[in-house]
N, C-alpha and C positions, 0 to 999 in steps of 0.2 A: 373532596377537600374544600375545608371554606377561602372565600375571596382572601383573606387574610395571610393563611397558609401559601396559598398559591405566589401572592406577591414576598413571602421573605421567600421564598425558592427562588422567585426571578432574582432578587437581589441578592444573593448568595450568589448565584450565579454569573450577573455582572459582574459584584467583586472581584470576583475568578477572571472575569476576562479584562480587568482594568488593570489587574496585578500580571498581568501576560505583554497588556500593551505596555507599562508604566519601565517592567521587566527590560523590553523590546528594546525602549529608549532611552535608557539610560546607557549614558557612556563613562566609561572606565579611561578611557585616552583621549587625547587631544584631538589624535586622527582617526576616533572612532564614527565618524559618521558613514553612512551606507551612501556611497554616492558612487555616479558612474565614470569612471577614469577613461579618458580615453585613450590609453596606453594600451587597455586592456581588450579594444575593440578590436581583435587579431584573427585571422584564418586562422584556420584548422588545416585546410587544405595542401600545404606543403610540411605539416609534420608526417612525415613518414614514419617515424616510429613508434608516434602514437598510434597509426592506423595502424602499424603492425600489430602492437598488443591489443587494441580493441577488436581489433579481427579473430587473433588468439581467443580471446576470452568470449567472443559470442559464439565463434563456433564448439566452443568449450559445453559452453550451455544450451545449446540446440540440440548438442549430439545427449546430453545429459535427459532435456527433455523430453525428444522424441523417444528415446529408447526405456523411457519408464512409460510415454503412452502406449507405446507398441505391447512393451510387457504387461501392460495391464490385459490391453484387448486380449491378447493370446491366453491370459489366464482366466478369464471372463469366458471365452468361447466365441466372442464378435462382435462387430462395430457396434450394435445394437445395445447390446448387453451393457459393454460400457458406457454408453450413452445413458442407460438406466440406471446405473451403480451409482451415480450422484444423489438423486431421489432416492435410492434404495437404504444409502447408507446415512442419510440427511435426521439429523435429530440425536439427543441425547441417549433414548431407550433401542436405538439399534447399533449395533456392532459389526463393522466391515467385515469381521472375519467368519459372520455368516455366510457372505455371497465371496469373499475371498482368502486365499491361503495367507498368515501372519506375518509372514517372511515378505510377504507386496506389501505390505501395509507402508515399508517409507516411500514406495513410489507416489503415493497418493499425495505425501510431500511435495518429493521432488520436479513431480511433475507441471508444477506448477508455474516452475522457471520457464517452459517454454513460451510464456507469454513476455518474457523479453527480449529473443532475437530479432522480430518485426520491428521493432525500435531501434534496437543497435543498426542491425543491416539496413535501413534507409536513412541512419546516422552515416553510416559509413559509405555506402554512395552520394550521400549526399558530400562527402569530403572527397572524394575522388569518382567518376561516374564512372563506375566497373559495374556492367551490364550482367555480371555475376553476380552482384549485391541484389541488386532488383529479382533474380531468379532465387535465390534464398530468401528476400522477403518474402515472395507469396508463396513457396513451402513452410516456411516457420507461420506464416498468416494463417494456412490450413490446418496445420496442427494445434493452433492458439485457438482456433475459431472450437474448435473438436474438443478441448480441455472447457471451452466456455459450456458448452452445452452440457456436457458432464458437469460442470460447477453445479449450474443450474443455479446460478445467483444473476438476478435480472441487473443490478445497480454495476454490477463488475464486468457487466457484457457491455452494459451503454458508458462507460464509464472507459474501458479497452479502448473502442471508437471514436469516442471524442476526441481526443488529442489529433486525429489524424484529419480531423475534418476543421482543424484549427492551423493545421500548416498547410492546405492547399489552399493554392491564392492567395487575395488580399488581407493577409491575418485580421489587421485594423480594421478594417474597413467589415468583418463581421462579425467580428470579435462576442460586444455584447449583444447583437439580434443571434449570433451559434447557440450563445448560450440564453435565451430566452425560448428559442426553436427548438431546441434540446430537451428541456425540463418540459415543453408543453408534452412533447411526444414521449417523454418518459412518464407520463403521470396517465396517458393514453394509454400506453403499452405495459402497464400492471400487471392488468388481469390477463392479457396474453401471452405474454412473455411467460408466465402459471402456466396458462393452456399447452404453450409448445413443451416446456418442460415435464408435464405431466401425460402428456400423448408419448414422448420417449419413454418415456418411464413406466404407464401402463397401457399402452393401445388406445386411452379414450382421453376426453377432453371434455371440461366444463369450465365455461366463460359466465364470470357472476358480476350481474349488473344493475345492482339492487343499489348499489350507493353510486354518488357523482365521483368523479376523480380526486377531486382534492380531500374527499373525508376519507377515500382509502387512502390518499398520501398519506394524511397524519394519524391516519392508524396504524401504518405499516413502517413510520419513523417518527414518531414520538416517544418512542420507550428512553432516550437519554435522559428525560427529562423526567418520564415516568421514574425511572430507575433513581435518580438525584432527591426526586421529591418521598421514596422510602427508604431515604438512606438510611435512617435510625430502624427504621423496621427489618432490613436486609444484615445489618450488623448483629442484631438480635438472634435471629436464625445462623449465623456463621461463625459469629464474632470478628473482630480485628483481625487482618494476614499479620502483620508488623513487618511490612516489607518483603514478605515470603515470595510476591509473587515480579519482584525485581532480581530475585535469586534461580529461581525454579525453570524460568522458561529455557534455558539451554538443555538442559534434560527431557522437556518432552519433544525436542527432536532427535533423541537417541531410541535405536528400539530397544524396546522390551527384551530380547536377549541379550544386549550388553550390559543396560541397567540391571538383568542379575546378577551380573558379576560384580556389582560391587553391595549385592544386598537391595536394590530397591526395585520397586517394581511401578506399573505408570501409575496403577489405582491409590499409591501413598506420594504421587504428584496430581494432585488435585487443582485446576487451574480456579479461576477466581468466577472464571463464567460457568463453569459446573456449580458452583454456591449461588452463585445470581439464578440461574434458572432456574435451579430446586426449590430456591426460597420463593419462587412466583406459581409453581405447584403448589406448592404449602398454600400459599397465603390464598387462593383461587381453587384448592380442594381437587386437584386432578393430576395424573399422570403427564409429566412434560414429554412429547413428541419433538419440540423444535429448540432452539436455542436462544435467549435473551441476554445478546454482546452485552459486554463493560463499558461503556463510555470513559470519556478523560475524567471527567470532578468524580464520577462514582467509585473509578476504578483507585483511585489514588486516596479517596474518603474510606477505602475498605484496608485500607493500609493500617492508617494511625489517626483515622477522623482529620480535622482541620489540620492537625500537627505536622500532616504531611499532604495534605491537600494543596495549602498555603504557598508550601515552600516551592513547590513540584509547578503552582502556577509560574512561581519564578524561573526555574528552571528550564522550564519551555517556552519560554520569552526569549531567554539568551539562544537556545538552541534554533531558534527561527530566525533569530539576526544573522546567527552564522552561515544558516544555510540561505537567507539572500545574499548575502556576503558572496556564497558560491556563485548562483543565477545571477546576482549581477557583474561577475565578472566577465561571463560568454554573454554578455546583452548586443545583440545585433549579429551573433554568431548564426546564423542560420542553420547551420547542419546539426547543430544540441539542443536545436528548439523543440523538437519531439519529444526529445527527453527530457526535458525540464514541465512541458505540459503533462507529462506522465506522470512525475510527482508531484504536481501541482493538484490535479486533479482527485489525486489517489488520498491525498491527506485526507480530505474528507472522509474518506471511508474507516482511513486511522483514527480519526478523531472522535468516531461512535464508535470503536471496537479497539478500547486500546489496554487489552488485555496481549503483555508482551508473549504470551504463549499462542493465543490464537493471530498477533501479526505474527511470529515465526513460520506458523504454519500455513496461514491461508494467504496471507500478503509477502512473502519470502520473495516473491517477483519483485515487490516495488523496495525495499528492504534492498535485495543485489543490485539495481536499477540505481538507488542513490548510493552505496557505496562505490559502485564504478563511476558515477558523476565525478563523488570527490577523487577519486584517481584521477577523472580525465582532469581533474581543477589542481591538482598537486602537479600532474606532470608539467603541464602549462606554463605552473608558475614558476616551477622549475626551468624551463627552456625560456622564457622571459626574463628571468635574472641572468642566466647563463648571458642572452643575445645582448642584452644590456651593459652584461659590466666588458662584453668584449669590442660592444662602441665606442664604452668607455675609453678603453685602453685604447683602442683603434685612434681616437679624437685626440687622446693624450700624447701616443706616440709620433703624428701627425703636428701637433703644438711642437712638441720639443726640436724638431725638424726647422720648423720654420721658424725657430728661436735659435738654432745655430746655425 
């Protein structure tokens, strides 16, 4: 591309993210600012009933998770095996249901959720110090550790971890050398993080060392940009969704034999990242092996072009106020700080793959992780108003006392 082209992409670009910020701050009410109350700076630790339900609901999903990895393994033949099925099944031109029976195919879902009871259960002792919680984290940890390997996605294994090396000790105090520390050893651990993956997967290993670390970084994550800078080219080969694919994604996590019962089938739900990879076969003359995610501006330009690129930047401006809105109302909370690093971190990987068919299906962890945030932020605010207006009353009937 010439120098030319390259800067209206950057600035198209900006645009997008000035219409996000501008989105952000703009206020509708009077008392619409984001600031931090400190009303709001409250334990956790003597709601009793919310650690009831949050109990309820992680062992919900631990028992959810572990019993779709177990069933894998037993249908595989062993640890091995499934430890290989990641790789094996990894790419557009291969089909799970070569190395697995059809009917497993939603575990490969479901199984995903076990990467959030390590968070809830050191949420949950960290609200009450039940030496039970701690022995469930590092069961749900070993089976999370077991689905990552399977993944075989290196940014979701280092990306898992982080949060947790961000609540022991002095958060402040290492906050941004963690995160400088981090990325050096993630741009180190590339080509290895490959090796370990591809030794489970086929017995051998090759470690390539022909580039410096930062030119594979931005080989291995510039395609957002790649993908933004052939939008007109990518629309060409697909055409326009017209919103098809803010409709579609609840169905590709139904199987294939209920969607026949109403007439469809998954191959006539085609996601937006099946279009994107094909058109980068096409346009490069070869058979696609792997997969090239949707980004935010691409995936919403394959909608309706700017018509709905535009709007959608606005829309996600308002949705990121609301959800500080959330996070700053547990600020100083310590026991939901875990969880709130978990989304924090995790958006990034939303924000290059934000194709809602493939978050349902490979991010559905961080997806239930913030829905149960807003529960814990609903109930909260619930028992806050509740304790409030009964002060109220408390202080009122207390006044009228010493007024007669």
């Amino acid at each position: 591309m010439s120098d030319s082209e390259i800067f209206f992409n950057f600035l198209i670009s900006s645009i997008c993210l000035l219409i996000i910020i501008t989105s952000y701050h703009i206020r509708f009410k009077s008392t619409g600012n984001i600031e931090f109350k400190e009303a709001y700076k409250r334990s956790l630790i003597d709601n009793n009933l919310l650690y009831k339900r949050v109990k309820l609901i992680t062992n919900t999903i631990f028992l959810v998770g572990i019993l779709s990895i177990v069933l894998l393994i037993i249908e595989v033949g062993s640890l091995k095996n499934y430890l290989a099925l990641g790789s094996m099944t990894r790419g557009l031109d291969k089909s799970p249901t070569e190395y697995i029976n059809s009917s497993y195919l939603q575990l490969i879902t479901l199984s995903v959720v076990i990467l959030i009871p390590p968070y809830l259960y050191l949420f949950l002792y960290r609200m009450k110090k039940d030496k039970i919680m701690i022995f469930m984290f590092f069961i749900s940890l070993f089976f999370a550790v077991l689905y990552l390997l399977y993944n075989q996605g290196r940014a979701p294994l280092i990306i898992f971890f982080l949060p947790f090396f961000f609540v022991i000790g002095k958060i402040k105090k290492r906050g941004m050398f963690g995160l400088v520390l981090l990325f050096g050893l993630g741009l180190f651990l590339l080509s290895y993080l490959d090796a370990i993956f591809q030794y489970l997967a086929y017995g051998y290993y090759e470690i390539e060392q022909s580039e410096n670390y930062i030119s594979q970084f931005l080989k291995e994550f510039s395609y957002p940009f790649a993908n933004f800078s052939l939008r007109y080219e990518l629309i060409d080969f697909s055409g326009f969704r017209y919103m098809y694919d803010y409709v579609i994604w609840p169905f590709t996590m139904i199987p294939s034999s209920l969607l026949s019962l109403f007439g469809l089938s998954k191959e006539a739900i085609t996601s937006v990242s099946t279009f994107n990879t094909e058109a980068y076969g096409a346009f490069l003359g070869v058979n696609t092996t792997g997969g090239i995610p949707v980004d935010f501006l691409t995936f919403n330009f394959y909608q309706f072009g700017y018509i709905s690129l535009l709007p959608m930047c606005f829309v996600i401006g308002r949705l990121l106020r609301m959800l500080d809105k959330v996070f700053y109302f547990f600020k100083g909370n310590i026991a939901i700080t875990i969880l709130l690093y978990r989304i924090s971190f995790s958006m990034i990987g939303i924000l290059n793959n934000s194709d809602l068919s493939a978050i349902m299906r490979n991010r559905l962890d961080v997806v239930l992780l913030l829905v149960i945030i807003i529960y814990i932020y609903m109930l909260e605010k619930k028992r806050l108003r509740i304790k409030e207006l009964n002060n109220s009353k408390f202080i009122g009937n207390m006044e009228r006392r010493n007024y007669n």
